[in-house]
Residue frames as a rotation matrix with the C-alpha (Angstrom) as fourth column:
UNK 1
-0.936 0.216 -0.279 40.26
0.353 0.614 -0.706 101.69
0.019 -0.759 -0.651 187.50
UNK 2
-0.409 0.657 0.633 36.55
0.161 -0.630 0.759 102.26
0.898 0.413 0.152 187.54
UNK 3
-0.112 0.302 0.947 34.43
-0.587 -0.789 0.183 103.46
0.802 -0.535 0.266 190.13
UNK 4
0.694 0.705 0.147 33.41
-0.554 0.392 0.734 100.45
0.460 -0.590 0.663 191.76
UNK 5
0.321 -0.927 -0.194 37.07
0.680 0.368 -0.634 99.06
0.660 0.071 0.748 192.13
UNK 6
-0.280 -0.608 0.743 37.92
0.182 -0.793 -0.581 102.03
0.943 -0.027 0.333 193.37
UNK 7
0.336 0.816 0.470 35.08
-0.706 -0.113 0.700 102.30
0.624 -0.567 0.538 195.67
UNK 8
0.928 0.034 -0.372 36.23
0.008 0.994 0.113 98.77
0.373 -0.108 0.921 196.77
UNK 9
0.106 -0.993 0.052 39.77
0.620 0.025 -0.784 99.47
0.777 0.115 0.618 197.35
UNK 10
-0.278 -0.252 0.927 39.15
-0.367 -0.864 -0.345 102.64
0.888 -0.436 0.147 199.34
UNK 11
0.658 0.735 0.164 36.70
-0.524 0.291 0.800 100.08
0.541 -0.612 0.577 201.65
UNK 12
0.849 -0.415 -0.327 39.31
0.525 0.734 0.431 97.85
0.062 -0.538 0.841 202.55
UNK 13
0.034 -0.848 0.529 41.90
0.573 -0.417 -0.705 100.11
0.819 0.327 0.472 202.88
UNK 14
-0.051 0.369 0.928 39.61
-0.830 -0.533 0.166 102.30
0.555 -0.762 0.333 205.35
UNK 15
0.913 0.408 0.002 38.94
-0.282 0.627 0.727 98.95
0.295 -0.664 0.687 207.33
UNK 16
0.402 -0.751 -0.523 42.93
0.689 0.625 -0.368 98.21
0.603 -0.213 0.769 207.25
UNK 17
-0.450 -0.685 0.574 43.58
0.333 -0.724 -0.603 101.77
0.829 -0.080 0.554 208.79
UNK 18
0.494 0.680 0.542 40.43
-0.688 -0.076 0.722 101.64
0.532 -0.729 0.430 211.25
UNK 19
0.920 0.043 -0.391 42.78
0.208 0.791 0.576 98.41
0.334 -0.611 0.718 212.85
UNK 20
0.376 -0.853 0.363 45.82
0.327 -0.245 -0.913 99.92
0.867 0.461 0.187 212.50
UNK 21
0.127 0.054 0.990 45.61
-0.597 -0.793 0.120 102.52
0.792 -0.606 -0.069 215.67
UNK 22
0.825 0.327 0.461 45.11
-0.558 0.349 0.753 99.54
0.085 -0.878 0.471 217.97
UNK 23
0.825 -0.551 0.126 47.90
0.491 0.587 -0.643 97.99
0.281 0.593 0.755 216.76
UNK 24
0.123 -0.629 0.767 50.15
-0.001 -0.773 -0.634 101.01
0.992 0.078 -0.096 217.55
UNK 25
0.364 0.549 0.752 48.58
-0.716 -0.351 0.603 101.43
0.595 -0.759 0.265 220.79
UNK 26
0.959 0.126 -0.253 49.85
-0.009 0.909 0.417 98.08
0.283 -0.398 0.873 221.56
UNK 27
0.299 -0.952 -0.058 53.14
0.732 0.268 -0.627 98.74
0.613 0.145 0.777 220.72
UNK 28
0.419 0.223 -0.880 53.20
0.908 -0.134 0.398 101.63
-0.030 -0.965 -0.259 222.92
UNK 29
-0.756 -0.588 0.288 54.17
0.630 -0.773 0.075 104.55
0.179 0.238 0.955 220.78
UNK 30
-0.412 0.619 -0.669 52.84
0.694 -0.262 -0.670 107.34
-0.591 -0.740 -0.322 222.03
UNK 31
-0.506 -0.066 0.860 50.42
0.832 -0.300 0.467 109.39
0.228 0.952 0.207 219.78
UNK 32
-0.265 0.654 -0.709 48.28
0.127 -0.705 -0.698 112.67
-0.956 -0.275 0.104 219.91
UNK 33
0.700 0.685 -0.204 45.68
0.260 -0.510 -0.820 114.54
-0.665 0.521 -0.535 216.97
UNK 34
-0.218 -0.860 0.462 47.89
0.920 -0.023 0.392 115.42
-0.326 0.510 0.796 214.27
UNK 35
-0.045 0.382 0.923 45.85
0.852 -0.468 0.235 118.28
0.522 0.797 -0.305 213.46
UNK 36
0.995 -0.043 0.084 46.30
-0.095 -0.500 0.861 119.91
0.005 -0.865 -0.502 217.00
UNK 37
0.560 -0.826 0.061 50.26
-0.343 -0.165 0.925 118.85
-0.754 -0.539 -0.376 217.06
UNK 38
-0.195 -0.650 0.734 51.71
0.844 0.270 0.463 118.13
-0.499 0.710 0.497 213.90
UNK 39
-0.226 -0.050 0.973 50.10
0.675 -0.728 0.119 121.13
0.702 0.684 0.198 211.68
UNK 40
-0.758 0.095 -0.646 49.59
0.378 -0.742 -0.553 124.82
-0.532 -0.663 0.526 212.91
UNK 41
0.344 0.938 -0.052 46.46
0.709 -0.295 -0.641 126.33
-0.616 0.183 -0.766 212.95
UNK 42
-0.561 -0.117 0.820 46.42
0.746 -0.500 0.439 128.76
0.359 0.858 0.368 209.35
UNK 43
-0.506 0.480 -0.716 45.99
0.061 -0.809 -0.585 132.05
-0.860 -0.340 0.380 209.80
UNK 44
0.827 0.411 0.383 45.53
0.515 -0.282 -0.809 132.51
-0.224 0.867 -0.445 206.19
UNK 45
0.920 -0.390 0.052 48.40
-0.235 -0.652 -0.721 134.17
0.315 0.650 -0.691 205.02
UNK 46
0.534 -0.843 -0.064 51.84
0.843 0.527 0.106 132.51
-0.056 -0.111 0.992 204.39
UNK 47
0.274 -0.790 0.548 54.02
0.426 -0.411 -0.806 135.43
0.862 0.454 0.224 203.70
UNK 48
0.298 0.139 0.944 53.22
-0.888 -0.322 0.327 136.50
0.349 -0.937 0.028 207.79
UNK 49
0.969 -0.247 -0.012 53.71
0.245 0.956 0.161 132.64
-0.028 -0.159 0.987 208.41
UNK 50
0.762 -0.640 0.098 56.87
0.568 0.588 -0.576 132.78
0.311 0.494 0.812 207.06
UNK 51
-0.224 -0.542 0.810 58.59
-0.457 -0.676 -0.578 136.07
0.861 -0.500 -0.097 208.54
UNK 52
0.585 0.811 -0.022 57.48
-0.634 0.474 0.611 133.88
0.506 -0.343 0.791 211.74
UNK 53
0.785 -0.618 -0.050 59.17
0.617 0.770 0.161 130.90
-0.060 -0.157 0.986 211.17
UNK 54
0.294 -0.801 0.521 62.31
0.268 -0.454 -0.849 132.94
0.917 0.389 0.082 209.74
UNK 55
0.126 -0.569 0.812 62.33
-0.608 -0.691 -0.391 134.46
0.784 -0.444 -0.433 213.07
UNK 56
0.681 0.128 0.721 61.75
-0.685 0.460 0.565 131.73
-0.259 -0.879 0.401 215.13
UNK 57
-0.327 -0.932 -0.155 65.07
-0.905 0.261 0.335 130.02
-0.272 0.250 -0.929 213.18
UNK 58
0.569 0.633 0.525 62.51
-0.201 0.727 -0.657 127.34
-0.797 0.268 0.541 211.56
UNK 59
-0.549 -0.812 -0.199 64.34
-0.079 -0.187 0.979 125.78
-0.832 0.553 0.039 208.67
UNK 60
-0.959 0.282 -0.014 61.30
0.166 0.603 0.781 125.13
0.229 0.746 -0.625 206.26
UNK 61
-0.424 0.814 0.397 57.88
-0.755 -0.075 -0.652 125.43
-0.500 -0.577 0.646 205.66
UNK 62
-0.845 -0.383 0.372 55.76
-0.280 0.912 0.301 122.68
-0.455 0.151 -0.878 205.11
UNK 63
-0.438 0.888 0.136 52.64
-0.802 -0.318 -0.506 122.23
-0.407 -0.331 0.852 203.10
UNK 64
-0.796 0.183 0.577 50.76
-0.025 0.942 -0.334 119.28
-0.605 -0.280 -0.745 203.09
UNK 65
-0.550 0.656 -0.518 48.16
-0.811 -0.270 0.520 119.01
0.201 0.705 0.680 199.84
UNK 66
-0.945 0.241 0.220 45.50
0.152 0.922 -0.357 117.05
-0.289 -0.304 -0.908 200.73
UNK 67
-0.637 0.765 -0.095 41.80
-0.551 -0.366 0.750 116.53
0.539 0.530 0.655 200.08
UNK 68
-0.148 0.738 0.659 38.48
-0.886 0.197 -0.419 114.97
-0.439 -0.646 0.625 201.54
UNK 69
0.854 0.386 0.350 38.20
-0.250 0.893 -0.375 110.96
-0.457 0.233 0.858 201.25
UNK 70
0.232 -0.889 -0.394 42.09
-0.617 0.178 -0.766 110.50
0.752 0.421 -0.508 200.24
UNK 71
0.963 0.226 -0.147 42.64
-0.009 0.572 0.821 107.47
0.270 -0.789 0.552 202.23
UNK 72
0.090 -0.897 -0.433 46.77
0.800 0.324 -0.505 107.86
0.593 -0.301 0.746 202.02
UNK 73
-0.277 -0.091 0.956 46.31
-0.304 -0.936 -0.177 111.42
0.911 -0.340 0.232 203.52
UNK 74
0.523 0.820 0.232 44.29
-0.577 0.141 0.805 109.65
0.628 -0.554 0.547 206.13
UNK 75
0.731 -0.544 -0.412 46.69
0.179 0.735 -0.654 107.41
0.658 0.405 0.635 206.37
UNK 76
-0.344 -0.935 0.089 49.46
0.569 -0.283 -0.772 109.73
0.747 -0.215 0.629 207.22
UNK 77
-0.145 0.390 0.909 47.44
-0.748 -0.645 0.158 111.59
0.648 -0.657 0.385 209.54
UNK 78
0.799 0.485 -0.355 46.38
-0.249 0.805 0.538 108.05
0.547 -0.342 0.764 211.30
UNK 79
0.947 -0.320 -0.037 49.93
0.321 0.946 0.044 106.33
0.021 -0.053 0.998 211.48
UNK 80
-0.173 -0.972 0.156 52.95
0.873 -0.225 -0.432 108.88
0.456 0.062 0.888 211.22
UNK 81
-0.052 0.494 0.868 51.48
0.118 -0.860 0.497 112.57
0.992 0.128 -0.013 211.33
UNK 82
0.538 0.731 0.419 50.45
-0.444 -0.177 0.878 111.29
0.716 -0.659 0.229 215.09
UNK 83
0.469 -0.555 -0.687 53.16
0.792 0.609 0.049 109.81
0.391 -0.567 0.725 216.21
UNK 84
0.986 -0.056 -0.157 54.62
-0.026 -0.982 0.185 112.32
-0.165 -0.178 -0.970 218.99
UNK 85
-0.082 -0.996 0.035 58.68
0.565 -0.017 0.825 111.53
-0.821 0.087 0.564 217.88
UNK 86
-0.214 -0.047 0.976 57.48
0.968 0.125 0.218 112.76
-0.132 0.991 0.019 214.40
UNK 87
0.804 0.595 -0.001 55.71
0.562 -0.759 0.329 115.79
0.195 -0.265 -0.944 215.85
UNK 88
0.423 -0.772 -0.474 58.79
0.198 -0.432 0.880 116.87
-0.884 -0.466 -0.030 218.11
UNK 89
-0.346 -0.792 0.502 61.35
0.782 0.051 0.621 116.43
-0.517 0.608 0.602 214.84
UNK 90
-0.163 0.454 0.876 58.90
0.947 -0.177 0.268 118.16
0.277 0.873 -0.401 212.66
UNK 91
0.663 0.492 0.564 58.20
0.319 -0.868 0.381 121.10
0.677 -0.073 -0.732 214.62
UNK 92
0.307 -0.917 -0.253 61.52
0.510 -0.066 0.858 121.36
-0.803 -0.393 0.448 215.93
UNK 93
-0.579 -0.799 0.163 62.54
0.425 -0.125 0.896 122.39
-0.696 0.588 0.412 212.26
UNK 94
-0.872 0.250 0.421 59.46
0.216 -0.574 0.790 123.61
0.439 0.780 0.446 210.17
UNK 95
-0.428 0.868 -0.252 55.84
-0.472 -0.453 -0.756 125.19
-0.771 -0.205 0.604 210.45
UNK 96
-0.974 0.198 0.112 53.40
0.219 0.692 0.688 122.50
0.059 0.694 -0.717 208.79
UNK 97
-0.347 0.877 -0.331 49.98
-0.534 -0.475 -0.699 123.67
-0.771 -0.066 0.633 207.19
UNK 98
-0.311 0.398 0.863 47.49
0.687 0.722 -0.086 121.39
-0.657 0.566 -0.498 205.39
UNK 99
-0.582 0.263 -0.769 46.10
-0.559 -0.817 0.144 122.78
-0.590 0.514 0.623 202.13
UNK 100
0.149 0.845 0.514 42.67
0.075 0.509 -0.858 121.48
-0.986 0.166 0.012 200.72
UNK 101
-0.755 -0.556 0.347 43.40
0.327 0.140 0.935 120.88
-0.568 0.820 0.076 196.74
UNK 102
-0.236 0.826 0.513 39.41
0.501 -0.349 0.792 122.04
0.833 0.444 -0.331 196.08
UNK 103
-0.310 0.243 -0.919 39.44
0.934 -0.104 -0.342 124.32
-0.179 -0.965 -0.194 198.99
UNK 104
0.176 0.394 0.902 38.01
0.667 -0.722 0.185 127.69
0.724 0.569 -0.390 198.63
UNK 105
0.598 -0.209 -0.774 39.43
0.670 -0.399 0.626 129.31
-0.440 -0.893 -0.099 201.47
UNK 106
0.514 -0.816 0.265 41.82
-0.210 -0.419 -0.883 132.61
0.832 0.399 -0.386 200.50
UNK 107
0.196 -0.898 -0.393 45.06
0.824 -0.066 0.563 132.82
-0.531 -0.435 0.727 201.63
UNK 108
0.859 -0.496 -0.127 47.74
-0.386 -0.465 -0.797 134.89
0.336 0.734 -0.590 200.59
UNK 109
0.788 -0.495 -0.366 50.63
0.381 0.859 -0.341 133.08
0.483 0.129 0.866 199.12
UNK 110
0.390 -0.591 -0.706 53.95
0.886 0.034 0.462 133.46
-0.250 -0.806 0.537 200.30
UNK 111
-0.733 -0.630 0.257 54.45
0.643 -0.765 -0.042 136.87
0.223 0.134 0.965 198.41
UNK 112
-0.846 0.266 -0.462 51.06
0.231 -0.597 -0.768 138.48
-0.480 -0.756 0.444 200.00
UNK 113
-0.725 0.521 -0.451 48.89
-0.611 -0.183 0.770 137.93
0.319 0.834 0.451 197.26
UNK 114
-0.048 0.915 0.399 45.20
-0.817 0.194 -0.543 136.87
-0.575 -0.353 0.738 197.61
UNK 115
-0.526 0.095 -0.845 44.23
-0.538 0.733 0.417 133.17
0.659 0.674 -0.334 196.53
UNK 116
0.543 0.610 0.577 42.49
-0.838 0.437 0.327 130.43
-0.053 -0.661 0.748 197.43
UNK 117
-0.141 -0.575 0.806 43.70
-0.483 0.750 0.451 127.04
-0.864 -0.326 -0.383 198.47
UNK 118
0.737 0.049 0.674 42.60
0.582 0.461 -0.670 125.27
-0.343 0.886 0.312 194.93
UNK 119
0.986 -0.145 0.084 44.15
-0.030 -0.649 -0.760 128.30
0.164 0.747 -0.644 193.20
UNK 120
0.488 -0.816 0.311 47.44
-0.752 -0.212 0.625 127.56
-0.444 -0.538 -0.717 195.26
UNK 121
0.228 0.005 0.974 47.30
0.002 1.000 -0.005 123.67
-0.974 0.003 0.228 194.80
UNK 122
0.731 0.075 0.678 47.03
0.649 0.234 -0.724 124.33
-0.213 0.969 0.123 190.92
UNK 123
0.490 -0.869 -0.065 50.16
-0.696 -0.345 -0.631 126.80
0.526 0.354 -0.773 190.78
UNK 124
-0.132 -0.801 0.584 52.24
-0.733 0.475 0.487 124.47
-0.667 -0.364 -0.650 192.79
UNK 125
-0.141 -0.619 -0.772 51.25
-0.936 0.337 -0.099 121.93
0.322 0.709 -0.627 190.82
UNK 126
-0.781 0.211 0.588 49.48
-0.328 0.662 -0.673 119.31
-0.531 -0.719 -0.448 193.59
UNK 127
-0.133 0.853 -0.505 47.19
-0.892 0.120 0.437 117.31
0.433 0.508 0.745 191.70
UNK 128
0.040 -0.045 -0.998 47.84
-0.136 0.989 -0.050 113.82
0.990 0.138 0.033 193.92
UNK 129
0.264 0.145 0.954 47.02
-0.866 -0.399 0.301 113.70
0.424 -0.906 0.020 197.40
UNK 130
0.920 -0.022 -0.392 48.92
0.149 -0.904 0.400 113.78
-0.363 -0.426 -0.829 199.55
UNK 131
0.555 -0.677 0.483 51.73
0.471 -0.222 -0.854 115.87
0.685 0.702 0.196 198.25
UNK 132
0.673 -0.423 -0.607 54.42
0.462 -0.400 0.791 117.35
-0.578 -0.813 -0.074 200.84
UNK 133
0.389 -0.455 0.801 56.15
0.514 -0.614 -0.599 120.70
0.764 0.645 -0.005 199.47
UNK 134
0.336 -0.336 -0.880 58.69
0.722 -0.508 0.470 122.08
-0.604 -0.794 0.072 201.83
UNK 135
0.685 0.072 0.725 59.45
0.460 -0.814 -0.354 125.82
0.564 0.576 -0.591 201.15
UNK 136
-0.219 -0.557 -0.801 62.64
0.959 0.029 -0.282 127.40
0.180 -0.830 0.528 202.59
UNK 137
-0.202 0.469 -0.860 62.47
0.705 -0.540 -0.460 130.53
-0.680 -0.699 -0.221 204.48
UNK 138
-0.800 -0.150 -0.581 62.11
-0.225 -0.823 0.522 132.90
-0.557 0.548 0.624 201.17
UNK 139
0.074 0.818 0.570 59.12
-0.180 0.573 -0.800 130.61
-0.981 -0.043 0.190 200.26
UNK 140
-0.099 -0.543 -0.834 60.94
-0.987 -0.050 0.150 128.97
-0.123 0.839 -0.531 197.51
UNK 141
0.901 0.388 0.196 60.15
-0.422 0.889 0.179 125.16
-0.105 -0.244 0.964 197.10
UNK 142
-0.486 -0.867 -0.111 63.43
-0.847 0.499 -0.186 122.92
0.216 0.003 -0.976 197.62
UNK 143
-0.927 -0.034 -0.373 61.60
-0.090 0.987 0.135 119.47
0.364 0.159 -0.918 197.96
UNK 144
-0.316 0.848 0.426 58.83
-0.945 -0.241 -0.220 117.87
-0.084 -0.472 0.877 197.23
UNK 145
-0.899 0.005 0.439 57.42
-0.214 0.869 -0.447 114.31
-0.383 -0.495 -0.780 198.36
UNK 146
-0.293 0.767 -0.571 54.34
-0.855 0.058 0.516 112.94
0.428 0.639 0.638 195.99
UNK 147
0.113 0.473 -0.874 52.33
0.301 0.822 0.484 110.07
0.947 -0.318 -0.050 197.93
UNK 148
0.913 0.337 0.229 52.45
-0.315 0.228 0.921 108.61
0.258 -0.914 0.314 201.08
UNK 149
-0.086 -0.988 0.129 55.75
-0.991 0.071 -0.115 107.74
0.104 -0.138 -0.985 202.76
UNK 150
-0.342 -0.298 -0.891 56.75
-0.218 0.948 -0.234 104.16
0.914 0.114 -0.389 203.20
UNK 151
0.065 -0.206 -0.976 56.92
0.636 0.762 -0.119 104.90
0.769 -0.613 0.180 206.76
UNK 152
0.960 0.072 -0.269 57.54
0.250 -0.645 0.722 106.45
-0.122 -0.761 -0.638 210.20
UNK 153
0.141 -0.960 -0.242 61.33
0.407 -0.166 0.898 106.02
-0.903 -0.225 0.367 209.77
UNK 154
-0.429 -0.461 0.777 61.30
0.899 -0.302 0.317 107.53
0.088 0.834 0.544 206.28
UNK 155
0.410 0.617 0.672 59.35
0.570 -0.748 0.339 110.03
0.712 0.244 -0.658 207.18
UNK 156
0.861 -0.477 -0.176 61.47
0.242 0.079 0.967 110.84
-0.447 -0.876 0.184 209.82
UNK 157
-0.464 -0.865 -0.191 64.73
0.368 -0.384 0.847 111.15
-0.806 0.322 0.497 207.90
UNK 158
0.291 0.690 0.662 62.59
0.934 -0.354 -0.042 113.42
0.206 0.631 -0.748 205.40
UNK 159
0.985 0.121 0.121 62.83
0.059 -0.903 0.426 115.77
0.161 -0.413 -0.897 207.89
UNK 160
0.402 -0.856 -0.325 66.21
0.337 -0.192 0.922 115.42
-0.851 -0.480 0.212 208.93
UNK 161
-0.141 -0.715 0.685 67.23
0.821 0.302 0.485 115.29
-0.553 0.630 0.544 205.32
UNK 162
0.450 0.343 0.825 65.30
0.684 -0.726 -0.071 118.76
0.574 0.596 -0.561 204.52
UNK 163
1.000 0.003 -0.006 66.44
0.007 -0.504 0.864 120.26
-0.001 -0.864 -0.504 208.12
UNK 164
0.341 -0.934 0.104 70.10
0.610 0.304 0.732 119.14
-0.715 -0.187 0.674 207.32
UNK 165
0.457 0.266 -0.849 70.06
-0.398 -0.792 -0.463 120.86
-0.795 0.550 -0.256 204.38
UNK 166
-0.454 -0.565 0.689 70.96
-0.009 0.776 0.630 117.48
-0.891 0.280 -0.357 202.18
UNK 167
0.314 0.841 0.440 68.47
0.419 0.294 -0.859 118.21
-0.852 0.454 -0.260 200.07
UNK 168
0.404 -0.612 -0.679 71.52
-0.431 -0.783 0.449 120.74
-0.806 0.112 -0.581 198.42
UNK 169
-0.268 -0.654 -0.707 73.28
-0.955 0.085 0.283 118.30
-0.124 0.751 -0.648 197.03
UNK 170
-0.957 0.289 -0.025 70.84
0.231 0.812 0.536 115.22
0.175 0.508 -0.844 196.35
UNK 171
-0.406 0.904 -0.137 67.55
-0.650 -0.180 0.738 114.08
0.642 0.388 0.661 195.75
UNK 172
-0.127 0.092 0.988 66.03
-0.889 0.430 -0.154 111.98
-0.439 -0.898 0.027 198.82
UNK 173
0.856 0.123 -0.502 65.96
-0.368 0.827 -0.425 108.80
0.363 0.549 0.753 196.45
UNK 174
0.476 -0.838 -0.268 69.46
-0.112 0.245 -0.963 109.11
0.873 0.488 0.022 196.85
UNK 175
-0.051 -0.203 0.978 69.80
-0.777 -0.607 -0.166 110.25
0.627 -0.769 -0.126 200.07
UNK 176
0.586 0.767 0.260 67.97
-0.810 0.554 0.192 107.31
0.004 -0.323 0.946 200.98
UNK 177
0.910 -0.265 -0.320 70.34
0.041 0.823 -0.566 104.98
0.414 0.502 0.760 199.53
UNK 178
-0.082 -0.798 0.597 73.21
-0.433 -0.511 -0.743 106.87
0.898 -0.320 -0.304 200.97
UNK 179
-0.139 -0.179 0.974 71.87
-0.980 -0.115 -0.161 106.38
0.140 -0.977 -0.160 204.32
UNK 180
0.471 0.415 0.778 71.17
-0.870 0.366 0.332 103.02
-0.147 -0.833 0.533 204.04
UNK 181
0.696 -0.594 -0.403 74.22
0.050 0.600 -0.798 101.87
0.716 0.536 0.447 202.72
UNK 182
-0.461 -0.769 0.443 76.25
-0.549 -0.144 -0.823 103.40
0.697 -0.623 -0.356 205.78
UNK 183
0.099 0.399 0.911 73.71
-0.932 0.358 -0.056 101.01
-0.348 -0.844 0.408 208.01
UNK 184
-0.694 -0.708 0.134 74.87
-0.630 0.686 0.364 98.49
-0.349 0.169 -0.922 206.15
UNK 185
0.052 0.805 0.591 71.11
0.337 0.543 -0.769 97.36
-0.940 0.239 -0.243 204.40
């Protein structure tokens, strides 16, 4: 795709997500800031994060790879991220921290080592924004989620399906199918 396509695509995409909000608003789900109530403010240093969550009986962290001018990140931050049912579920069960893919910020990772957010992004392996890697409480990755979701309700049984701990014995393709064969669709 070249630049101007692209360029083009990203315009009318941003104009379909700038109507979107009102749209919600109508419907009367109630949102807030996703960046105030869906993620937690980073200290900088997951391996403290995590002894945290562990103690607060969290079942998962979550990190969110993302980048400046990704319009599906936007996206999810716009239209799911902000919804407060998604919030409650989500922070009912994990501790969720964005992570710039060309960020220079350090961290240290989840064994206490010094990096920066790029340097993270490129050992995990995030090159596509936005990427969702949940880590369980030993900061081990057990599932990860390349794009945008479909939806609020898939994004939604995401969580349930990492928080259940289904993720054991399938892959959420499947999981998917599973669940919406017992609803009868």
């Amino acid at each position: 795709m070249g630049s101007a396509s692209r360029n083009l695509w990203q315009a009318v995409l941003g104009l379909l997500m700038l109507c979107l909000p009102g749209f919600v608003v109508a419907q009367g789900i109630p949102t807030r800031d996703a960046l105030t109530h869906f993620f937690v403010a980073n200290t900088g240093d997951l391996k403290a994060e995590l002894a945290e969550a562990r103690a607060d009986g969290k079942k998962a962290i979550l990190l969110m790879y993302e980048q400046e001018g990704c319009p599906a990140c936007l996206f999810m931050k716009q239209h799911i991220l902000n919804r407060t049912d998604v919030q409650d579920l989500y922070r009912r069960h994990f501790v969720s921290f964005t992570v710039d893919i060309n960020g220079a910020v350090p961290l240290k990772d989840f064994t206490g080592r010094d990096i920066t957010e790029k340097a993270l992004a490129v050992r995990s392996k995030a090159r596509a924004t936005p990427t969702f890697v949940f880590h369980d409480m030993t900061g081990t990755e057990i599932v990860r989620i390349t794009g945008a979701v479909r939806d609020v309700e898939e994004f939604k049984l995401l969580g349930e399906f990492v928080a259940s701990g289904a993720y054991r014995q399938r892959q959420f393709a499947e999981h998917k199918q599973l669940i919406r064969k017992n609803k009868g669709g």
